[in-house]
N, C-alpha and C positions, 0 to 999 in steps of 0.2 A: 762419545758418551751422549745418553740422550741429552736433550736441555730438561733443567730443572727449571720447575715456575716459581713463582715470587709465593713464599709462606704466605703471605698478606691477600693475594688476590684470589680472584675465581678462575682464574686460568685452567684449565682439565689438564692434567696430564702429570707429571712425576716432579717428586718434590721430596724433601729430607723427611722422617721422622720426629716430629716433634711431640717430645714424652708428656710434656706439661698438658696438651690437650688431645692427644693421637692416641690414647693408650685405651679407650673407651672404643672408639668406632675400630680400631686394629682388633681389636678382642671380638668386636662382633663379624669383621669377617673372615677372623680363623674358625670363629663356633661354627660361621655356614659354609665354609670353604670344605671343613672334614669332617661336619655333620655325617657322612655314610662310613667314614673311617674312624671314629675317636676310641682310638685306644686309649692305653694306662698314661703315655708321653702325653698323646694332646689334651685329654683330660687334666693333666699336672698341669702342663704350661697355660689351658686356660683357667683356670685356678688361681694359677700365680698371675695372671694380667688381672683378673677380677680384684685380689686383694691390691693389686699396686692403683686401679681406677680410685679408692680411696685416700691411698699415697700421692697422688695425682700432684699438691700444691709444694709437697715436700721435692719433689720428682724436680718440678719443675725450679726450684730453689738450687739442690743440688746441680742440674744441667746445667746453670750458667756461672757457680761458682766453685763446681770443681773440671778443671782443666781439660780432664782426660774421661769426663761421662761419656759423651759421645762418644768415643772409643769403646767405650764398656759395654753402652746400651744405645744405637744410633739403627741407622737404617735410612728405609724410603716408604714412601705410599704414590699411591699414584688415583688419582684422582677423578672422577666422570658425576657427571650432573649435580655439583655442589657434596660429594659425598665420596670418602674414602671407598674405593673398589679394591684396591691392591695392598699387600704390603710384603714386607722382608724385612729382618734383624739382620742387623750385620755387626759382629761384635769383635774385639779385638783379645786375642789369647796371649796371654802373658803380661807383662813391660813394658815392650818391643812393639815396632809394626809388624815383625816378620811376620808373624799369622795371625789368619782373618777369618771367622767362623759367621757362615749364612746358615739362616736358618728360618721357622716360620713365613716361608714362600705362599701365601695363599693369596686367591683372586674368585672374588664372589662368582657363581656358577655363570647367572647371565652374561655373564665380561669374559667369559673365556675366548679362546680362538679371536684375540685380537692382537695377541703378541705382549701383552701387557706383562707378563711371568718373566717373558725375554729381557722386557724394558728394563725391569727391576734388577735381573741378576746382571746387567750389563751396567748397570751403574754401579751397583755392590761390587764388581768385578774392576772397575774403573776409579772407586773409590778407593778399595785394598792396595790397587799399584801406587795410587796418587799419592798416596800415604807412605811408601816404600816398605810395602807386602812383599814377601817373597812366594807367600804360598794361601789359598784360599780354600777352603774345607769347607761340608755339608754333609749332612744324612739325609735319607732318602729311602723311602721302604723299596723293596726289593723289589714288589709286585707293581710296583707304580710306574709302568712302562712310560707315560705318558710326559712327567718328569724326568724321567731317564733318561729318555731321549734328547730333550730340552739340555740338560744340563754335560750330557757326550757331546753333545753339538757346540757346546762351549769349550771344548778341553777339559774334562771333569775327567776323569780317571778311578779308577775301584784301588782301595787301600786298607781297606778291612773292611769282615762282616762281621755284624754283632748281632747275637738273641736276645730279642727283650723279651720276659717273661713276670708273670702277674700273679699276686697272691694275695685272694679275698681278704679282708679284716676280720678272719675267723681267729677262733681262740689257739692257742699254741700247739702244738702236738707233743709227744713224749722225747724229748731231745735229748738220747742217749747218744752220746761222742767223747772220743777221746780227751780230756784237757789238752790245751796247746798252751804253751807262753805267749797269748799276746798281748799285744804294746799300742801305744799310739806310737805317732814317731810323728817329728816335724821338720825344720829347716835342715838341723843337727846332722840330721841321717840322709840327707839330698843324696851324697852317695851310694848308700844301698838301694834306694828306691832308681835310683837312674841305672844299675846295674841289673835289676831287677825286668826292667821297661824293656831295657834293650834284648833282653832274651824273650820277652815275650810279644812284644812290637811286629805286626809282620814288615817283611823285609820289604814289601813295595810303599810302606807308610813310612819309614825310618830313611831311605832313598830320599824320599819328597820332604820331608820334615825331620833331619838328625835329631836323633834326641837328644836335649842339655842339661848340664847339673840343676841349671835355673829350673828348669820347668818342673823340679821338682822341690823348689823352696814354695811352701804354699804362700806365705807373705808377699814374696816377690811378684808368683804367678795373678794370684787377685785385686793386688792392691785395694786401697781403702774406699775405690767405690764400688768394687767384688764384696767387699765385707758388709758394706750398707745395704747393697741389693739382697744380699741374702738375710740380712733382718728383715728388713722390709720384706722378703718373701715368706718368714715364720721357718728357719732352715737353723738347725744344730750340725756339724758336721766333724764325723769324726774319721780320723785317718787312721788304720791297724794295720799290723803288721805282725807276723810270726818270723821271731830270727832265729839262723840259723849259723852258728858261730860270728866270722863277720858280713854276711850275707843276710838276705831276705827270704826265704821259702815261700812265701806268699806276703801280700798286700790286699787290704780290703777298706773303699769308703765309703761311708754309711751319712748318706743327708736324712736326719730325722727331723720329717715336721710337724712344729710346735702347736699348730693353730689348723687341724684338719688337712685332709687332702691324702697326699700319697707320700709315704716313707721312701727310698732308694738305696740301691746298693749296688757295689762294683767289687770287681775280684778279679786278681791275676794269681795265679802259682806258676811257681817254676816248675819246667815240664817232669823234673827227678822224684817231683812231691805231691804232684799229682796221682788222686787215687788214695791218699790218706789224709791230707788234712779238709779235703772242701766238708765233709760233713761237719766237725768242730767249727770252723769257721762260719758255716750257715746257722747252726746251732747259738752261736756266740751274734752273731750279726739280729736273730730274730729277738733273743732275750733284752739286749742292748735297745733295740728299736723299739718293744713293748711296752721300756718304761717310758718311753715318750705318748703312748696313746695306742691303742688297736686300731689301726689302719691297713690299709691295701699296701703292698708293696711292689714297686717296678724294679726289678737285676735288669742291667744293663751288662752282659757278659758276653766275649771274644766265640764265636764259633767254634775257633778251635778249641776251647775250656769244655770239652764233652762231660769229664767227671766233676767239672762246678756244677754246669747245667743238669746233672741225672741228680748232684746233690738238694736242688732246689728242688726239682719235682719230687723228690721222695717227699718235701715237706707241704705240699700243696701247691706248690707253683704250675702254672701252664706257662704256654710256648703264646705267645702274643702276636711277633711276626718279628720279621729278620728287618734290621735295615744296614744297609752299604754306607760305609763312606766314602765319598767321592773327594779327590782333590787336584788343585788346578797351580801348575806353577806360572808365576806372575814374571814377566816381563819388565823392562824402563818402560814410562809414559808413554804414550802414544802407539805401543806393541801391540795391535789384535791377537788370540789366539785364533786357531781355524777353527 
């Protein structure tokens, strides 16, 4: 693992994340990192760093008086001439250590090609094990060869692709669709929702990461400082479902946010229902998210979801760009991957 410098000094080089004062200069160099790229995603998350720079003393309150922040929201930066150049999120999924989600990878342009990208993910990769990680996950656009590379070179692996797709903060269109019964559902129903996952999961993501009853109790999966971070982010969230005697037909989550920015939504059907409910479903998803605000919205939706995806575009949506997930199984301490 690289060495980490002392938070305290001027030493150059890789160091933890610290939220209390790191959340300001991180923010500015994701803005210049994907300046040429800012889609609907990086547009959101820089968004959500900008509102939390104000959270800043609460942030830092919170990171040393609840336990498990650092798991929640932790990371690295890495450091050159008195000034954040690098950084990465590394956040913990679930409860558990089992999995470990990297993300916000950026390194200001001048600082590239010095292995600094490498330094990072190799401590986030070193951190995950240290921890007793079982497996380490990341997205990554499709077209982004250069990262790609980087992260195959680590043992990263393809485990789904996802469409994200974008729709202006225009007024609503004519939403003619079938009614469906849906529902929220919560801890209550982990089962349907886990039965659900697993048919629609592809088989080299559920291989690397079994799917469990837990990851489908929401309480369980975010704990109380998943719940804080999403106020503090301005985030409503609501989980639906359409049942189908004692089964799921579809599931869909909808994060409305409260105080500007970008609405979001997710959608799985099971493959038999596909083709009749994604239109009701988007139809129900936009009216739902309206009454929180006219806003852009980001679908985050599975590849193979063809008639979710044709359902969004009948409504204004475009195609934004694909990204891959990659994931990496972790090793005991001291394990290199190749």
């Amino acid at each position: 693992m690289v060495a980490l410098a002392d938070s305290n000094s001027t030493f150059h080089g890789l160091r933890r994340f610290d939220v209390g004062r790191d959340i300001g200069p991180i923010t500015d160099v994701i803005a210049v990192a994907f300046a040429d790229e800012l889609g609907p995603g990086e547009r959101s998350i820089l968004r959500e760093f900008r509102l939390l720079q104000y959270a800043a003393p609460a942030l830092w309150l919170a990171s040393r008086m609840t336990p498990d922040f650092d798991a929640v929201y932790g990371g690295f930066v890495w450091v050159e001439d008195d000034r954040i150049v690098g950084t990465l999120t590394l956040s913990r999924l679930g409860l558990t250590n089992d999995h470990w989600l990297i993300s916000n990878v950026a390194v200001l342009p001048q600082y590239r090609r010095r292995h600094i990208a490498r330094a990072l993910m190799e401590a986030a990769v070193d951190s995950a094990r240290e921890r007793g990680g079982r497996v380490v996950t990341l997205q990554v656009r499709h077209t982004n060869t250069g990262a790609y590379r980087l992260y195959e070179s680590l043992g990263f692996h393809l485990l789904e692709q996802t469409a994200t797709l974008e729709r202006p903060s225009t007024s609503l269109p004519a939403l003619e669709a079938t009614p469906l019964p849906i529902r929220r559902w919560d801890a209550v129903d982990a089962d349907e929702a886990l039965d659900l996952a697993r048919v629609v999961f592809p088989e080299a993501y559920q291989e690397l990461l079994p799917l469990r009853r837990s990851d489908f109790r929401p309480d369980d999966v975010e704990g109380l400082t998943g719940v804080l971070l999403d106020w503090l982010r301005g985030y409503k969230t609501y989980r639906l479902a359409v049942p189908d005697a004692d089964e799921f037909a579809a599931m869909m989550t909808l994060r409305a946010r409260l105080r500007g920015g970008f609405h979001q939504l997710e959608m799985s059907v099971r493959p038999r229902w596909r083709g009749f409910v994604e239109p009701s479903l988007v139809a129900h998803a936009l009216r739902l998210l309206a009454s929180h605000g006219r806003r852009p919205i980001i679908a985050e939706i599975r590849a193979t979801e063809n008639r979710a995806i044709e359902a969004l575009q009948a409504v204004g949506f475009r195609h934004a760009y694909t990204l891959d997930r990659l994931g990496l199984a972790l090793g005991p301490p001291g394990m290199r991957n190749p």
